[in-house]
MIGURO-110550 format. One record per residue (C-alpha): residue number from 1; residue in one letter; chain; x, y, z. Coordinates in Angstrom, 2 decimals, padded with zeros to 5 digits, always signed. Layout:
BEGIN
(NUM,A,A,(X,Y,Z));
...
! end
This chain:
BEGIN
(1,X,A,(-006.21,-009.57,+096.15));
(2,X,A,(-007.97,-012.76,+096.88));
(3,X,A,(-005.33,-015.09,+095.14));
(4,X,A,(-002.48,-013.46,+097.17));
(5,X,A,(-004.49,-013.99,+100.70));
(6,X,A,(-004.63,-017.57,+099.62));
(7,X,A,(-001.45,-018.10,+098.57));
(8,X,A,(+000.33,-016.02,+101.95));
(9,X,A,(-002.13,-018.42,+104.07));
(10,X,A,(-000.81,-022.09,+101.93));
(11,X,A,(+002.94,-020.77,+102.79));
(12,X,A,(+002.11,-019.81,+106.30));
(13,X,A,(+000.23,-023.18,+106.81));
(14,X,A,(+003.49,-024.66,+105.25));
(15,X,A,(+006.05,-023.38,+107.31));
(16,X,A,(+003.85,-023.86,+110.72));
(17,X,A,(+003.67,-027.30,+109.34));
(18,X,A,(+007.55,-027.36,+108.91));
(19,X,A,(+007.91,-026.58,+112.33));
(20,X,A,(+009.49,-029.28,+115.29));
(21,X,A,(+006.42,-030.14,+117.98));
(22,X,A,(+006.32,-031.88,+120.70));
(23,X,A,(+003.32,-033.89,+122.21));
(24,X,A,(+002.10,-033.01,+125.69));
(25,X,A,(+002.07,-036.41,+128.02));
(26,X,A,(+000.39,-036.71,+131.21));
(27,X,A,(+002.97,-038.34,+133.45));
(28,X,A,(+001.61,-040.60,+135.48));
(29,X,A,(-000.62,-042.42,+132.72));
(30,X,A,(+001.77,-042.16,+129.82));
(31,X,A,(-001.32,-040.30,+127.30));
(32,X,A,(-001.03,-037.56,+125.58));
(33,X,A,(-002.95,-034.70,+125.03));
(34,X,A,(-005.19,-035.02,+122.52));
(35,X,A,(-008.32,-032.14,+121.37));
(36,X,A,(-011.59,-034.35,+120.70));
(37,X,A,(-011.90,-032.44,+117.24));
(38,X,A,(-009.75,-030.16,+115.63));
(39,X,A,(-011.94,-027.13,+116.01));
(40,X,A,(-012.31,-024.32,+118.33));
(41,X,A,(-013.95,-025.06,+121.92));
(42,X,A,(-012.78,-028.22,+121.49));
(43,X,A,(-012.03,-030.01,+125.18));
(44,X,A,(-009.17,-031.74,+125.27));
(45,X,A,(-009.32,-035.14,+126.30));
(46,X,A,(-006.37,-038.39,+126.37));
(47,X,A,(-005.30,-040.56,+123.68));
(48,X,A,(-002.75,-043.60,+124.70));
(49,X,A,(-002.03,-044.29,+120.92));
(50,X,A,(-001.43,-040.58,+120.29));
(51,X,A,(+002.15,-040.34,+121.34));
(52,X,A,(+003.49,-042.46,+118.81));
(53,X,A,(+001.50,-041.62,+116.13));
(54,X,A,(+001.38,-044.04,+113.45));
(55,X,A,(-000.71,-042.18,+110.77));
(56,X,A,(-000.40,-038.51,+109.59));
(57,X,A,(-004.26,-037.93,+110.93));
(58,X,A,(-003.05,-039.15,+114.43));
(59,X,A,(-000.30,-036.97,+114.43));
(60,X,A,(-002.63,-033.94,+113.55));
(61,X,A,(-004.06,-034.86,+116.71));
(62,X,A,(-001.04,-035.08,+119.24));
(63,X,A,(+001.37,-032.18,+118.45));
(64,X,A,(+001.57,-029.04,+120.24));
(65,X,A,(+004.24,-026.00,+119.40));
(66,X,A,(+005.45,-023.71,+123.17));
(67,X,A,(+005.53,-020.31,+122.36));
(68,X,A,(+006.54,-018.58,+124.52));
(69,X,A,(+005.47,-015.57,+125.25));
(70,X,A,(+007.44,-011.72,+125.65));
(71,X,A,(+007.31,-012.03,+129.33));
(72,X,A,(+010.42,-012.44,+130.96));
(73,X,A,(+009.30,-014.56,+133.31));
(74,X,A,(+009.92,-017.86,+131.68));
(75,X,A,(+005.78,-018.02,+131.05));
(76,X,A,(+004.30,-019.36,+127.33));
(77,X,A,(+001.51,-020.36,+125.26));
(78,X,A,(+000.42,-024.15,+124.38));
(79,X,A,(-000.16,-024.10,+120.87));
(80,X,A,(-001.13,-026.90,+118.77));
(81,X,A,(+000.53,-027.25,+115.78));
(82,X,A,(-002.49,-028.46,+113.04));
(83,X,A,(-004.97,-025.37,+114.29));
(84,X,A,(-003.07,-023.35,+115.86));
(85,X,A,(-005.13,-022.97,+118.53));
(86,X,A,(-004.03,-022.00,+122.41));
(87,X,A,(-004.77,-024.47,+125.33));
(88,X,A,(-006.85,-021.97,+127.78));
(89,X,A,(-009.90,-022.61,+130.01));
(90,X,A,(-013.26,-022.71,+128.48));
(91,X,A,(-015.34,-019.56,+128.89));
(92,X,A,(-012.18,-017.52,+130.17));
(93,X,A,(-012.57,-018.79,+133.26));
(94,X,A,(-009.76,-019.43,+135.87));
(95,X,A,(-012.17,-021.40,+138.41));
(96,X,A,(-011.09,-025.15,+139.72));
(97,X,A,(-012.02,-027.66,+137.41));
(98,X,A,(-012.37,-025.10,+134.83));
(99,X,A,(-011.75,-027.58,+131.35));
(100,X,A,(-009.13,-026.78,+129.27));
(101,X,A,(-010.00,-026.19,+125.73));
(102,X,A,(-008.18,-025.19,+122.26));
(103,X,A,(-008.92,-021.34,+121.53));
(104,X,A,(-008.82,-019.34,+118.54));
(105,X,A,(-007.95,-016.84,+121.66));
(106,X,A,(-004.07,-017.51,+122.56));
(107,X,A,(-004.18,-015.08,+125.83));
(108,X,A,(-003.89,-017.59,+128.17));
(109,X,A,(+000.22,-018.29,+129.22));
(110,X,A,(+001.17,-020.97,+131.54));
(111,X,A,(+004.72,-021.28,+133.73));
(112,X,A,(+006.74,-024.06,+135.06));
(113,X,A,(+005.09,-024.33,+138.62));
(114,X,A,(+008.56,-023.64,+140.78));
(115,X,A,(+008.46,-025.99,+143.19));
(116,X,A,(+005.69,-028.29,+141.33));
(117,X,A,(+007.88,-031.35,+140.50));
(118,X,A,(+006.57,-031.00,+137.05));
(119,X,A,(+003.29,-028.94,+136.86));
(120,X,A,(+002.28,-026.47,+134.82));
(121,X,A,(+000.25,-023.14,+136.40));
(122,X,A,(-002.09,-021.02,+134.68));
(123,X,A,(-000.71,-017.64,+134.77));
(124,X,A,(-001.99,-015.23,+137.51));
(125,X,A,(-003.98,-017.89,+138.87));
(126,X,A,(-003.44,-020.46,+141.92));
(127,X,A,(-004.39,-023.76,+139.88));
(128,X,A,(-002.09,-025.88,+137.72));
(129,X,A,(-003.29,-027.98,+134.61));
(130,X,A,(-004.32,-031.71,+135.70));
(131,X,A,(-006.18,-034.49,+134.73));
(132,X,A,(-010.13,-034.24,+135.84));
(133,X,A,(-009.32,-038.40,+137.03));
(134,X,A,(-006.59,-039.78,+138.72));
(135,X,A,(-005.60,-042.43,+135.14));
(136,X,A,(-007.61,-041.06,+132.99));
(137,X,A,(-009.16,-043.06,+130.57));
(138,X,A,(-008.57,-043.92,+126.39));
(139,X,A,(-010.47,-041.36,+124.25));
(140,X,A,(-013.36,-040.60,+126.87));
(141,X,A,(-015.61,-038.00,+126.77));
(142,X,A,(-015.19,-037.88,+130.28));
(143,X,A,(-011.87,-037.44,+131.21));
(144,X,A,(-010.73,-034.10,+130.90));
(145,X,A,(-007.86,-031.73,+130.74));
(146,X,A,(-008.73,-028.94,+133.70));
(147,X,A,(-007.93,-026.57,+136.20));
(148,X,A,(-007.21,-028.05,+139.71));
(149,X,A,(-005.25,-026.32,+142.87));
(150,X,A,(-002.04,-027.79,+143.48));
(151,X,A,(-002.16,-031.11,+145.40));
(152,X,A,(-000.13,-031.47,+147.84));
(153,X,A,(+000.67,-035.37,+148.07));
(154,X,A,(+003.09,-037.34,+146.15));
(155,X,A,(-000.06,-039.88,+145.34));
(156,X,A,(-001.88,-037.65,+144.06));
(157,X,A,(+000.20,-035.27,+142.84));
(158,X,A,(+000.88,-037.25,+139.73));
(159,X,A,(-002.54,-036.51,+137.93));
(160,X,A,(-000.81,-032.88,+138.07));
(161,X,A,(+002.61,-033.72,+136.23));
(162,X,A,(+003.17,-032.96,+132.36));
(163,X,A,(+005.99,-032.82,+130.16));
(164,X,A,(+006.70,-032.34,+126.55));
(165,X,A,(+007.88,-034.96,+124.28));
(166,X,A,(+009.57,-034.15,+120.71));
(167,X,A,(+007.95,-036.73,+118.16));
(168,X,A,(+010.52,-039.03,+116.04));
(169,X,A,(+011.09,-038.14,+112.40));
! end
């Protein structure tokens, strides 16, 4: 029974591997999306170099899968590809500046904010996903992936824009 668990969960790790992703840019600054370890809880942070990944590690690191979800409302999940862990706020919680982590938990769905110019809402809540800075910084520890209400001018507004980008090869 063992050797048949193990062997179903090799060819479902292969085909999820097989499958195209994307990586998840922050407009304004050009980074992507990155987790800061490839574990559950994990905050989710910016990489610069992560986008065009140049190593198979890196590219562990950048690629997320949209699932969406059986709604027919246009809303999915943000899955990433290597764990196949959810984006979703830490703790369940849909509070402002509530950080965004990956969760072994995919029940959090997201939408195209309508009239956003780009942002992306957390389901049955008023905030969209942004960037806890304005440019957020390489690989710090600071510089988070959170919950903020919609902004509502074009400067700032930018920290709130994110798109999807389908890696080469």
């Amino acid at each position: 029974m063992q050797v048949r668990f193990v062997i179903l969960f090799v060819l479902i790790n292969s085909l999820m591997m097989n499958v195209k992703a994307d990586v998840f840019k922050h407009h304004l600054s050009g980074a992507c999306v990155v987790p800061q370890k490839l574990e559950n809880n994990s905050p989710l942070i910016f990489d610069y170099d992560a986008c065009n990944p140049k190593t198979a590690d890196k590219e562990k690191y950048a690629n997320y899968i949209i699932e969406p979800t059986n709604e027919e409302d246009g809303s999915f999940y943000i899955k990433h590809k290597f764990t196949g862990f959810c984006i979703a706020p830490m703790s369940n919680s849909s509070e402002e500046k509530s950080l965004l982590i990956l969760s072994e938990n995919c029940d959090s769905s997201f939408v195209r904010t309508p009239n956003g110019q780009g942002s992306i809402s957390l389901k049955g809540s008023e905030f969209v996903i942004s960037s806890s800075s304005f440019l957020p910084k390489h690989l710090n520890s600071i510089d988070h992936l959170v919950l903020y209400k919609p902004f509502k001018y074009m400067k700032t507004i930018k920290s709130q824009i994110f798109y999807f980008s389908r890696l080469d090869g």
